[in-house]
N, CA, C and O of each residue as an XYZ file, in Angstrom:
844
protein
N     112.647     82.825    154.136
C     111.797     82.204    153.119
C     111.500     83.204    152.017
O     110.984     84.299    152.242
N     111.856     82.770    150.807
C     111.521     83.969    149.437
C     110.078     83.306    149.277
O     109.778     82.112    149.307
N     109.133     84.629    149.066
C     107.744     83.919    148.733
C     107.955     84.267    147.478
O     108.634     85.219    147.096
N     107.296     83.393    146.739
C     106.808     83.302    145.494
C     105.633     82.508    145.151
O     105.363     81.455    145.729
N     104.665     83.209    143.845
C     103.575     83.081    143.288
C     103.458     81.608    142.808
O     104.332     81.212    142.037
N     102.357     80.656    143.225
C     102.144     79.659    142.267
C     100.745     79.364    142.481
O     100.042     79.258    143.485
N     100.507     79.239    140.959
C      98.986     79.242    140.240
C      99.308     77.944    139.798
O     100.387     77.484    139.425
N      98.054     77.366    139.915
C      97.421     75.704    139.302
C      96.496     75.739    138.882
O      95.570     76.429    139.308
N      96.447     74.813    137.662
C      95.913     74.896    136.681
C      95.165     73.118    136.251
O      95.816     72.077    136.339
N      93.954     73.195    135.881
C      94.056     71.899    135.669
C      93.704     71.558    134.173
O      92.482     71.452    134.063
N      94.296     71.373    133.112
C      94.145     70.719    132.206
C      92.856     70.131    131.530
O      93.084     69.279    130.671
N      91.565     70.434    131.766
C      90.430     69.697    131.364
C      90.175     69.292    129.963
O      90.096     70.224    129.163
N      90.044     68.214    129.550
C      89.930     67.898    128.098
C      91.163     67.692    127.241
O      91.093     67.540    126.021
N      92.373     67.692    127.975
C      93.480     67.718    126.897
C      94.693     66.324    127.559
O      94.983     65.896    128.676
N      95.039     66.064    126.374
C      96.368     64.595    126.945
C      97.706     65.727    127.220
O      98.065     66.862    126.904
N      98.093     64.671    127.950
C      99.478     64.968    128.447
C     100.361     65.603    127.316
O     101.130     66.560    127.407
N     100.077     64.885    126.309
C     100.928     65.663    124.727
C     100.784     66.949    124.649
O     101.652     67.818    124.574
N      99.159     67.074    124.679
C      98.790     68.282    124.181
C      99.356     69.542    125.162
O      99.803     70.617    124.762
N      99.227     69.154    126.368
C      99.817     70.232    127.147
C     101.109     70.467    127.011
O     101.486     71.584    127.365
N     102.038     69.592    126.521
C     103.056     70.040    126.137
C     103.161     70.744    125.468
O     103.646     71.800    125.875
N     102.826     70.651    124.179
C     102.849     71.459    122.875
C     102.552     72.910    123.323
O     103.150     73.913    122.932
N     101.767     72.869    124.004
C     101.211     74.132    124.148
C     101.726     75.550    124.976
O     101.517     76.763    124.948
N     102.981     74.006    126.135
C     103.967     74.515    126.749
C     104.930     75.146    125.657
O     105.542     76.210    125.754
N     104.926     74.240    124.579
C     106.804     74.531    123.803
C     106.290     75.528    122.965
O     107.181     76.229    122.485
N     104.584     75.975    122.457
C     104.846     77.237    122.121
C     104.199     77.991    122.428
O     103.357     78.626    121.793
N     104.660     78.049    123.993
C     104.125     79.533    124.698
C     105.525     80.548    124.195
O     106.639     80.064    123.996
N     105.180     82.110    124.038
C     105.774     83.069    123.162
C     106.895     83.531    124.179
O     107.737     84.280    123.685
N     107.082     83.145    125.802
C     108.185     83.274    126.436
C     109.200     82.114    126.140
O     110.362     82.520    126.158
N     109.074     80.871    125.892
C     110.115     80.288    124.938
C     110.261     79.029    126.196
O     111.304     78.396    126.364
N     109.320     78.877    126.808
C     109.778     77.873    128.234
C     110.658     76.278    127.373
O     110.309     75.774    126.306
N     111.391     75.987    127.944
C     112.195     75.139    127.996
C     112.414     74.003    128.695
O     112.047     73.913    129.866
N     112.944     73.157    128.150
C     112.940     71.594    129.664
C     114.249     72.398    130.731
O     115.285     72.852    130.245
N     113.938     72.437    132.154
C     114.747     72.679    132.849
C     115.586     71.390    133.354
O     116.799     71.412    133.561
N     114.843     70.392    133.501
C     115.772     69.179    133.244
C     114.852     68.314    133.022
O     113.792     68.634    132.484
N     115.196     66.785    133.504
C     114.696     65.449    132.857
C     113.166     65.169    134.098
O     113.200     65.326    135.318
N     112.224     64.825    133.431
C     111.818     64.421    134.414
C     111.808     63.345    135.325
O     112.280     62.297    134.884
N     111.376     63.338    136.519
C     111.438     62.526    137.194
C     109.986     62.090    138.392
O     108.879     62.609    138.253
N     110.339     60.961    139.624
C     109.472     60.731    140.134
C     109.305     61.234    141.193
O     109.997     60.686    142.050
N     108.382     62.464    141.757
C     108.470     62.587    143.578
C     107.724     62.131    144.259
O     106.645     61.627    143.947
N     107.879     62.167    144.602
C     107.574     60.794    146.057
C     107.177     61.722    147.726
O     107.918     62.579    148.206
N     106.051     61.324    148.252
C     105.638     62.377    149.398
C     105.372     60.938    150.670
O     105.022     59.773    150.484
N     105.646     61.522    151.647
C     104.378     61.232    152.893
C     104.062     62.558    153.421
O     105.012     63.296    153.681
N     103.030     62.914    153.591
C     102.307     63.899    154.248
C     102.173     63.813    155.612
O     102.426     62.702    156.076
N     101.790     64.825    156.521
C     101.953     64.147    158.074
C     100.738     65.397    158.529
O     100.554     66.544    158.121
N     100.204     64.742    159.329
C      98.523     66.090    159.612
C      98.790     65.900    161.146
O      99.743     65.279    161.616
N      97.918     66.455    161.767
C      97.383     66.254    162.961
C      96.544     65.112    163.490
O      95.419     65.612    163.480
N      96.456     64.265    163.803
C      95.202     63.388    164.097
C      94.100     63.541    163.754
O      93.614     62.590    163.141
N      93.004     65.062    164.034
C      92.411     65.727    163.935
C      92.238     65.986    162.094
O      91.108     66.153    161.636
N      93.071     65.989    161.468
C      93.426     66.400    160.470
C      93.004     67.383    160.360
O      91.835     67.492    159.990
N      94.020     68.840    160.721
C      94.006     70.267    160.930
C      93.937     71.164    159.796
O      93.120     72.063    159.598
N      95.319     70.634    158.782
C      96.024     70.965    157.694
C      95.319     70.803    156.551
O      95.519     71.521    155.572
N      94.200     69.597    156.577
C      93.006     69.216    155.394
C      92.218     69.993    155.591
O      91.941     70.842    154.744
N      91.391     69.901    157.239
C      90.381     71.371    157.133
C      90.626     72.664    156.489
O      89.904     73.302    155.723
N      92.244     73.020    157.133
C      92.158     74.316    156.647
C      92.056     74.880    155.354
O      91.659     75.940    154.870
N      92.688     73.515    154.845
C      92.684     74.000    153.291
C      91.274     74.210    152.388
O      90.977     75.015    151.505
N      90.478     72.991    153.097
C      89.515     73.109    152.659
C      87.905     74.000    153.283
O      86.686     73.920    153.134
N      88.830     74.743    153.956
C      87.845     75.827    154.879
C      88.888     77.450    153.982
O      88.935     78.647    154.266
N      89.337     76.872    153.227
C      89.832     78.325    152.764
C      90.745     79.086    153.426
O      91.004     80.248    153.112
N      91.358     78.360    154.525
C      92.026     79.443    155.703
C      93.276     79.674    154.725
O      93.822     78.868    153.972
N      93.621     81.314    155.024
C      94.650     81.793    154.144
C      96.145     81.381    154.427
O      97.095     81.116    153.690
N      96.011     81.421    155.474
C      97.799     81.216    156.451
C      97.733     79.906    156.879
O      97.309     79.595    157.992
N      98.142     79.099    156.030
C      98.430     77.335    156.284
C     100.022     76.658    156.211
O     100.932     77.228    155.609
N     100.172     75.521    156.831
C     101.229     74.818    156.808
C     100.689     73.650    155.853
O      99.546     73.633    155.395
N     101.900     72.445    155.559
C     101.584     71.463    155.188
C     103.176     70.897    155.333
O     104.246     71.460    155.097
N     102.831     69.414    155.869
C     104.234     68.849    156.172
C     104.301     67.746    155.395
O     103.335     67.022    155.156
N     105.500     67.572    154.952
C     105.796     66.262    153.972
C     107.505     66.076    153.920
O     108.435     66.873    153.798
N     107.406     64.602    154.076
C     109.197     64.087    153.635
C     108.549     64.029    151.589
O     107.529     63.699    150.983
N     109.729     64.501    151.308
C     109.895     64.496    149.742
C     111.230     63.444    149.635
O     112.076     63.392    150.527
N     111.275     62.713    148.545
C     112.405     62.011    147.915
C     112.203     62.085    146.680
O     111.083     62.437    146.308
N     113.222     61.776    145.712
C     112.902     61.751    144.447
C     113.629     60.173    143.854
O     114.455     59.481    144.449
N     113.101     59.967    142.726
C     113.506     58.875    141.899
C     112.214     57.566    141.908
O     111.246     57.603    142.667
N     112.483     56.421    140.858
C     111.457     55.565    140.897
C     111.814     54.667    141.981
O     111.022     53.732    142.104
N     112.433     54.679    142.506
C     112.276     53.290    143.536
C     111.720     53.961    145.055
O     112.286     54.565    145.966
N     110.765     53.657    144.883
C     109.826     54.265    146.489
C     110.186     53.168    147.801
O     109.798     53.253    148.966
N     110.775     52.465    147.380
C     111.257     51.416    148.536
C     112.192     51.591    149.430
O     112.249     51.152    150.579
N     113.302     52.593    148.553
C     114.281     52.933    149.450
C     114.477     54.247    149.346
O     115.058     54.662    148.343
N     114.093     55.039    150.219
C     114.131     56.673    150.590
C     115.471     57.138    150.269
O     116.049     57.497    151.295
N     116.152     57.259    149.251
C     117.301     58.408    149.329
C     117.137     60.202    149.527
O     116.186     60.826    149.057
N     117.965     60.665    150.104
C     118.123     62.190    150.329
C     116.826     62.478    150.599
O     116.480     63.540    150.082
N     115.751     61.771    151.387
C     115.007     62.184    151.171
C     114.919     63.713    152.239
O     115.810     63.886    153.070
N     113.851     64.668    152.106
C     114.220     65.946    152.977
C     112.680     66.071    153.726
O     111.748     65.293    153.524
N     112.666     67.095    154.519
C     111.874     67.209    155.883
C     111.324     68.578    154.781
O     112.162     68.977    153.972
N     110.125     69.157    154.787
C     109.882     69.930    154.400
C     108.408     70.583    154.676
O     107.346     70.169    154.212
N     108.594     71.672    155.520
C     107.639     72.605    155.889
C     106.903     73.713    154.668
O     107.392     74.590    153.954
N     106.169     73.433    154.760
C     105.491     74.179    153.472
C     104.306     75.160    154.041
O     103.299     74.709    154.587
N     104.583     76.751    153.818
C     103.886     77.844    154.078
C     103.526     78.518    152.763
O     104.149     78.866    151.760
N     102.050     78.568    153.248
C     101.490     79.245    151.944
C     100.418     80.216    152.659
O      99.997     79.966    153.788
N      99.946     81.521    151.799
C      99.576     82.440    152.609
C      98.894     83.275    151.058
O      99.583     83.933    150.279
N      97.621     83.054    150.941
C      96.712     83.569    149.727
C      97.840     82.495    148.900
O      98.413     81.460    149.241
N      97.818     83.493    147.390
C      98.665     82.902    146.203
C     100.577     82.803    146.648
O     101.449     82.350    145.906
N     100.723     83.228    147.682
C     102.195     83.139    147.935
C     102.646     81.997    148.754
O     102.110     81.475    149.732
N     103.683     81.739    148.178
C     103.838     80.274    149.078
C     105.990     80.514    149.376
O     106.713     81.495    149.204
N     106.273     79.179    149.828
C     107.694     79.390    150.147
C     108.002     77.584    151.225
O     107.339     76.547    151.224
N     108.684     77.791    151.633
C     108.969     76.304    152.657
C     110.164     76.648    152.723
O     110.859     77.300    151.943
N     110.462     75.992    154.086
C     111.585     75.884    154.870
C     112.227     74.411    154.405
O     111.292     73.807    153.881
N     113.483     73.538    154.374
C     113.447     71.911    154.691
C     114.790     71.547    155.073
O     115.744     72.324    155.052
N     114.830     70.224    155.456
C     116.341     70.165    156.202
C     116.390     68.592    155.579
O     115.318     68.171    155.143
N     117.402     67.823    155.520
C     117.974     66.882    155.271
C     117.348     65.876    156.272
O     117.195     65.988    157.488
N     116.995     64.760    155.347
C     116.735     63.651    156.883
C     116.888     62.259    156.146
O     116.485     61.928    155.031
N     117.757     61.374    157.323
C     118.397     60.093    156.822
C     118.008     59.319    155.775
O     116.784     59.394    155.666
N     118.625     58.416    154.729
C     118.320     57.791    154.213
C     117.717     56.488    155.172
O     118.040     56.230    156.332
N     116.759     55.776    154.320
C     116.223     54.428    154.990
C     115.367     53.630    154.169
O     114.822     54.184    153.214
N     115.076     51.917    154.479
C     114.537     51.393    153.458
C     112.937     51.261    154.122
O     112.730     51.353    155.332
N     111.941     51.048    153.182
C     110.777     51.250    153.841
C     110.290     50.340    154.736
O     109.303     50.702    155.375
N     110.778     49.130    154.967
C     110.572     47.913    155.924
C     110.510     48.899    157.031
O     109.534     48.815    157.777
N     111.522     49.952    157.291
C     111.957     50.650    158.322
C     111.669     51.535    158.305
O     112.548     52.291    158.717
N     110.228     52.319    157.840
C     109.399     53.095    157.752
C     108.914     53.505    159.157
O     109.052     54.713    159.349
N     108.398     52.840    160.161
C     107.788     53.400    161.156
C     108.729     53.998    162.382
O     108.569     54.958    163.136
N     109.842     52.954    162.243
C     110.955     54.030    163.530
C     111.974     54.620    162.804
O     113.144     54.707    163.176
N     111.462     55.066    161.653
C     112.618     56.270    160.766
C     112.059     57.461    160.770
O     112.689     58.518    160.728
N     110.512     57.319    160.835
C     109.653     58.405    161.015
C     109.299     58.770    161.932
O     108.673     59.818    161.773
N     109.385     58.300    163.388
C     109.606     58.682    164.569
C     110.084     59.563    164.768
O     109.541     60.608    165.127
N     111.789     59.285    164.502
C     113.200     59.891    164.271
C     113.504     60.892    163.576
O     114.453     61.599    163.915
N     112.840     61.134    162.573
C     112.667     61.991    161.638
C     112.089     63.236    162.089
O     112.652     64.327    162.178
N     110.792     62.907    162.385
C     109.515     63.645    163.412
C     110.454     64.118    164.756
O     110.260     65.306    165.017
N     111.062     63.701    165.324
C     111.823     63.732    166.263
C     112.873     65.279    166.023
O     112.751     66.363    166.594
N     113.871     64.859    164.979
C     114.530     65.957    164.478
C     113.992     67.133    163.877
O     114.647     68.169    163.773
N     112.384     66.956    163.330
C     112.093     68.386    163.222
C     111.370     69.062    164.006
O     110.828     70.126    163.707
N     111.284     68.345    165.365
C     110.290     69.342    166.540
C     108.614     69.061    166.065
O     107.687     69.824    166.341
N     108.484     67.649    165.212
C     106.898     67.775    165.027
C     106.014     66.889    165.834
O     104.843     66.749    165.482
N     106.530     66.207    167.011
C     105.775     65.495    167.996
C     104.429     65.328    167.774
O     104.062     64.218    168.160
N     103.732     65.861    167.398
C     102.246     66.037    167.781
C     101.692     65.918    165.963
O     100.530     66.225    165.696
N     102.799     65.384    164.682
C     101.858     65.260    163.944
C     102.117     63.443    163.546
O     102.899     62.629    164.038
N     101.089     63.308    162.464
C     101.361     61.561    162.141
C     101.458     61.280    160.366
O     101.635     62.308    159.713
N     101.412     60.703    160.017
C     101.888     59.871    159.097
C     100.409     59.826    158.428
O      99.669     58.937    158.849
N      99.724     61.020    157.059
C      98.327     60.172    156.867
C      98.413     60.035    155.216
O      97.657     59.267    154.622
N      99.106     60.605    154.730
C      99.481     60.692    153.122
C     100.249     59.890    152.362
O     101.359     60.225    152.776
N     100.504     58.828    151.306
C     101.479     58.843    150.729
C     100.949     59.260    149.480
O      99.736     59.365    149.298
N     101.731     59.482    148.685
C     101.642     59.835    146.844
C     102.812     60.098    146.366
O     103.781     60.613    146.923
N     102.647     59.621    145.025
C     103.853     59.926    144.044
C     102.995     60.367    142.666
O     101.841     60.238    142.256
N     104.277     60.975    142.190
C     103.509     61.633    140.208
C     104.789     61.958    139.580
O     105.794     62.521    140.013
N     104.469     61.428    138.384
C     105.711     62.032    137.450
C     105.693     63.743    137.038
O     104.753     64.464    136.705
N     106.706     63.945    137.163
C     106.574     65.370    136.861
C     107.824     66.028    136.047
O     108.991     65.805    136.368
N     107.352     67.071    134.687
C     107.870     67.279    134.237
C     108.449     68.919    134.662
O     108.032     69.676    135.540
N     109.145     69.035    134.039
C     110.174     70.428    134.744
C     110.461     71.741    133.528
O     111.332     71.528    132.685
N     109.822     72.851    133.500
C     110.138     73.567    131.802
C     110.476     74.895    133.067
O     110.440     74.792    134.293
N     110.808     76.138    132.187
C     111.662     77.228    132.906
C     111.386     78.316    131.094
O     111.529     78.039    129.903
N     110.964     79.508    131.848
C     111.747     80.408    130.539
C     112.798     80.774    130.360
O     113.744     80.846    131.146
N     112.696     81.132    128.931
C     114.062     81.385    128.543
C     114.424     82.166    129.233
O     115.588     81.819    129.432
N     114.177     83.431    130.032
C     114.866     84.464    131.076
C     115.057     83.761    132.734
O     115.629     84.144    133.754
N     114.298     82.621    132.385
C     114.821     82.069    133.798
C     113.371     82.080    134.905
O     113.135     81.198    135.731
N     112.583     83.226    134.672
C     112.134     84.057    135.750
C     111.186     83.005    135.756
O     111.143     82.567    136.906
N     110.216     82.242    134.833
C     108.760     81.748    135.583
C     109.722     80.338    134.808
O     110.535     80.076    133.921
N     108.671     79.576    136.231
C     108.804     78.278    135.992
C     107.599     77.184    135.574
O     106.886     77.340    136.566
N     107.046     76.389    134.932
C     105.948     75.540    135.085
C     106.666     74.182    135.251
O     107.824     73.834    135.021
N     105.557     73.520    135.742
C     105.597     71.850    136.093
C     104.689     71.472    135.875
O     103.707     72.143    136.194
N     104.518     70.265    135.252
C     103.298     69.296    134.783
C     103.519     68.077    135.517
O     104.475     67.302    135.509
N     102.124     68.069    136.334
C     102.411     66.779    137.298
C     101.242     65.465    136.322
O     100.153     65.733    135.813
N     101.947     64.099    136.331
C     100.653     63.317    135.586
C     100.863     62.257    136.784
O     101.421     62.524    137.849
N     100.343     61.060    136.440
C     100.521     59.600    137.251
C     100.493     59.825    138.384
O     101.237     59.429    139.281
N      99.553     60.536    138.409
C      99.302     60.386    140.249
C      98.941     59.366    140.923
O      98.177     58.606    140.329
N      99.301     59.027    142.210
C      98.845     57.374    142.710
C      98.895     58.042    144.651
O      99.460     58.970    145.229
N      98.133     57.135    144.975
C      97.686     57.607    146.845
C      97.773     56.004    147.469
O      97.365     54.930    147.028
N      98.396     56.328    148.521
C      97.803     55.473    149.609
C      98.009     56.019    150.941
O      98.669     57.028    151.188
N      97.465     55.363    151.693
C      97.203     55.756    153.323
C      97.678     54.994    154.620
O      97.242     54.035    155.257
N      98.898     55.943    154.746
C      99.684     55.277    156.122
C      98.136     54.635    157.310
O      98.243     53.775    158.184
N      96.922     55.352    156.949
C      96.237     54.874    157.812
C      95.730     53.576    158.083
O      95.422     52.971    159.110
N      95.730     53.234    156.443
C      95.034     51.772    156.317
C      96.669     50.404    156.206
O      96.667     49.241    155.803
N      97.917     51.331    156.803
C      98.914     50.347    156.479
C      99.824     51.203    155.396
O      99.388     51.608    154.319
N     101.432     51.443    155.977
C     101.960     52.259    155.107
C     102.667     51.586    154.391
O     103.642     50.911    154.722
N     101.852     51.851    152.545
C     102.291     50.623    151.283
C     102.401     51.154    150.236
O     101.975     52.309    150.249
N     102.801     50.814    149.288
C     103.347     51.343    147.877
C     101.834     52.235    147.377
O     100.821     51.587    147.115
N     101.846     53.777    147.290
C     100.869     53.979    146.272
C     100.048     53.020    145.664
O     100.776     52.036    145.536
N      98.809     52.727    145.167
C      98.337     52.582    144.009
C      97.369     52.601    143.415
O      97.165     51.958    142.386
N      96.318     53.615    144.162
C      95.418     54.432    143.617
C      95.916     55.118    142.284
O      97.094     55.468    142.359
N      95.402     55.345    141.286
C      96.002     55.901    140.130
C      95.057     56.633    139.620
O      93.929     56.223    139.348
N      95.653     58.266    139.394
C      94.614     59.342    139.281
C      94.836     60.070    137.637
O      95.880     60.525    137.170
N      93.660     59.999    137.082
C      93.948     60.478    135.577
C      94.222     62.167    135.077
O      94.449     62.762    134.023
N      94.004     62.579    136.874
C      95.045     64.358    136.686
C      95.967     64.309    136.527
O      96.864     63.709    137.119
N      95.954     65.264    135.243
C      96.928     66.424    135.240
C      97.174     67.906    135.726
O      96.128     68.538    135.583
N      97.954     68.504    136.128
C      98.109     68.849    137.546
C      99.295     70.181    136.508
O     100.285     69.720    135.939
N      99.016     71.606    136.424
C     100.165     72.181    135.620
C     100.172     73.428    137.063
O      99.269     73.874    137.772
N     101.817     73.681    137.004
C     101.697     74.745    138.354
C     102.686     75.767    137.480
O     103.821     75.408    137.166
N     102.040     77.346    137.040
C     103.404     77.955    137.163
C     103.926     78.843    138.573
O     103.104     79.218    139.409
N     105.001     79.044    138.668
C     105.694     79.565    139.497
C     106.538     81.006    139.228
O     106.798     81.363    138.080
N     106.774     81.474    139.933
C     107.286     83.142    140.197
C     107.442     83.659    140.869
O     106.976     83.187    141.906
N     108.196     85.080    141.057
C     108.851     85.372    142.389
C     107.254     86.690    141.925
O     106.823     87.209    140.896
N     106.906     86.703    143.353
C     106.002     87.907    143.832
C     105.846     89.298    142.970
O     104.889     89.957    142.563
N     107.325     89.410    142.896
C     107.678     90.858    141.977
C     107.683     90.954    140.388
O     108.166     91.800    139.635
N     106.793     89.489    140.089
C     106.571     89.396    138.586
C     105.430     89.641    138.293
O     105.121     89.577    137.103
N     104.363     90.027    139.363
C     102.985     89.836    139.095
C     102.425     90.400    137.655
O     101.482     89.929    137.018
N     103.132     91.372    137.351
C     102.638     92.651    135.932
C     103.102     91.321    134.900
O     102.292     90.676    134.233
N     104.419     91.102    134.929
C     104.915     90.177    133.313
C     103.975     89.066    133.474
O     103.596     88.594    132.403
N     103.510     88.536    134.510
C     102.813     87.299    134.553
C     101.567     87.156    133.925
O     101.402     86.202    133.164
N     100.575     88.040    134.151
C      99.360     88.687    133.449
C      99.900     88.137    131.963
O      99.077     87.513    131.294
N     101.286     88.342    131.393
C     100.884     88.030    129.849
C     101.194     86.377    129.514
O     100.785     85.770    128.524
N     102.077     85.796    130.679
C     102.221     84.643    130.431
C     100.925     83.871    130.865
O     100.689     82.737    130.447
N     100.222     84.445    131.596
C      99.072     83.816    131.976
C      98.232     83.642    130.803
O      97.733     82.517    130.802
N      97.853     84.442    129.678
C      97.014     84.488    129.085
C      97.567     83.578    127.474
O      97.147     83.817    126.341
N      98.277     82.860    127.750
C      98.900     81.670    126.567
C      98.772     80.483    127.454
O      99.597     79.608    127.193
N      97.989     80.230    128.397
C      98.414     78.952    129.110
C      96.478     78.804    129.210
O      95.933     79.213    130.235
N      95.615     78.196    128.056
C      94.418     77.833    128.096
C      94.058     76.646    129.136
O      93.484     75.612    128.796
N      94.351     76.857    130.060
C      93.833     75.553    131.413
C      93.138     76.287    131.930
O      93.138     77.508    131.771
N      92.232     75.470    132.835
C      91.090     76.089    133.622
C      92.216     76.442    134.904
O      93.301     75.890    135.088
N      91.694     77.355    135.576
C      92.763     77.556    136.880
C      91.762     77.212    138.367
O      90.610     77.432    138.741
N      92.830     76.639    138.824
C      91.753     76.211    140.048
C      92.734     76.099    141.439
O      93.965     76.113    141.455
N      91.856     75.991    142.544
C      92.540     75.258    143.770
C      92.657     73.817    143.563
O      91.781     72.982    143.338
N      94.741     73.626    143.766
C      93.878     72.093    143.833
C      95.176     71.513    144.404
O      96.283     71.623    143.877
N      94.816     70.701    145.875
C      95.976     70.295    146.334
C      96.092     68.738    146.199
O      95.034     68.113    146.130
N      97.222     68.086    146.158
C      97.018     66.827    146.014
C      97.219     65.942    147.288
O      97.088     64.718    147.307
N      97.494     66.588    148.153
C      97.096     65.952    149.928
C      95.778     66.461    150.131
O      95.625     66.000    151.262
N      94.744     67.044    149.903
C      93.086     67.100    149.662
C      92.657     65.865    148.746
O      91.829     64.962    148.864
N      93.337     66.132    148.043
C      92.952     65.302    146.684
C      93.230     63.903    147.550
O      92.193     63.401    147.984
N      94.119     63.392    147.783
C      94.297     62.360    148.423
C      93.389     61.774    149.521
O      93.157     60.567    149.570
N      92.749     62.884    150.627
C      92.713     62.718    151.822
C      91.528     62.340    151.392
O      91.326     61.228    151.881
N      90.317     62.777    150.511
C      88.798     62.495    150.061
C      88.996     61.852    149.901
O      88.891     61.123    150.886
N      89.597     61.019    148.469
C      89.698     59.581    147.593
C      89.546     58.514    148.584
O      88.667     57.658    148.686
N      90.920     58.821    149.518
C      90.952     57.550    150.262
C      90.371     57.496    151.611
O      89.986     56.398    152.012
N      90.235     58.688    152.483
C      89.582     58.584    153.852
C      88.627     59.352    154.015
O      88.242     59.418    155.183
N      87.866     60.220    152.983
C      86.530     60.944    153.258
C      86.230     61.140    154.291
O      85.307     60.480    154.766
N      86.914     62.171    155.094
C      86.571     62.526    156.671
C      85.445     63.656    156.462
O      84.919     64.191    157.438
C-alpha cells in the first residue's frame, strides 16, 4: 500500500463554479485529469457500527469498507471493486480486488458472495451514496484534487434503494504522496476552503440513522 496525504476541505459560502475557478487559477496549473463522472458506494460496518465510532471517536488507525462502481446507472453494478480503505492520522492508502458484475434486483445474494470473496463475514450492508465528482491533477502530475457535489444517501437498513437524500456539500479533497509534505504547504495556501474532517459514510450514517 503507497500511503499518501489527503486533506478535505469544505467549501463554505461558495457555488460549485466558484470553486472551480479558483481551481483553474491555482499557480501550480491543476488541470482536468479527465471527465467527470458518477461514484457510486455501499459501505459495509459492523452491526455494532465499529468503523462510524471510530471515526467519530477520533481513533487514528481505521478501516472503512465499500464496493465502488462508477457511471450513472446505479441499477446495474459494472466493474464494480471490493475496496478496503486504511487510513492512519492524514495518511491514507487501500487495498481492492475486482468483484462480479450484477443487477440490483440481485443485490442481496451478490453481496453475500462478494462478502464471501473478501474474507468479510462478520460485516453488513449499512451505506449507500453516490456524488458527482470532478477530477483536476497538476501540471507536474504530483498533487491531485477532486470536487465531490450531488451527494445523495440511503440505507440498506431501511431497504436497499436508489439514493435520494440530496446533500448541498461540496466536498474538495487534495491528494499526495507523503514525500510532498514541504511543496504542499504552498499549494495549500491558494486553496481558500475551510479544512476540516469530513467523511461521507459519517455524514451519511447521522442524516439517516443517528445512532
Amino acid at each position: 500500500m503507497s500511503a499518501r496525504i489527503e486533506l478535505k476541505y469544505t467549501p463554505v459560502g461558495l457555488s460549485y463554479t466558484q470553486c472551480l475557478q479558483i481551481i483553474r487559477q491555482h499557480p501550480v496549473s491543476f488541470v482536468r485529469a479527465f471527465p467527470d463522472r458518477w461514484v457510486n458506494n455501499i459501505y459495509f460496518d459492523t452491526p455494532g457500527l465499529s468503523a462510524y465510532y471510530d471515526n467519530m471517536s477520533g481513533v487514528s488507525v481505521r478501516r472503512k469498507y465499500r464496493i465502488r462502481w462508477y457511471g450513472e446507472d446505479w441499477l446495474s453494478l459494472k466493474n464494480p471493486v471490493m475496496e478496503i480503505k486504511y487510513k492512519e492520522n492524514q495518511l491514507g492508502g487501500k487495498q481492492s480486488f475486482d468483484a462480479p458484475n450484477f443487477k440490483w434486483e440481485m443485490i442481496h445474494e451478490s453481496l453475500d458472495r462478494i462478502m464471501h470473496l473478501g474474507h468479510l463475514p462478520n460485516l453488513q450492508a449499512t451505506l449507500c451514496n453516490r456524488y458527482l465528482r470532478s477530477y483536476w491533477k497538476s501540471m507536474d502530475n504530483r498533487f491531485r484534487i477532486t470536487l465531490d457535489r450531488s451527494l445523495s444517501f440511503s440505507s440498506p437498513r431501511m431497504g436497499l434503494v436508489l439514493p435520494t437524500y440530496d446533500s448541498d456539500e461540496l466536498i474538495c479533497e487534495l491528494k499526495y504522496d507523503h514525500i510532498l509534505r514541504t511543496e504542499a504547504d504552498f499549494v495549500q495556501q491558494y486553496l481558500p476552503f475551510r479544512r476540516q474532517r469530513f467523511s461521507k459514510y459519517v455524514h451519511g450514517v447521522i442524516t439517516l440513522l443517528a445512532p
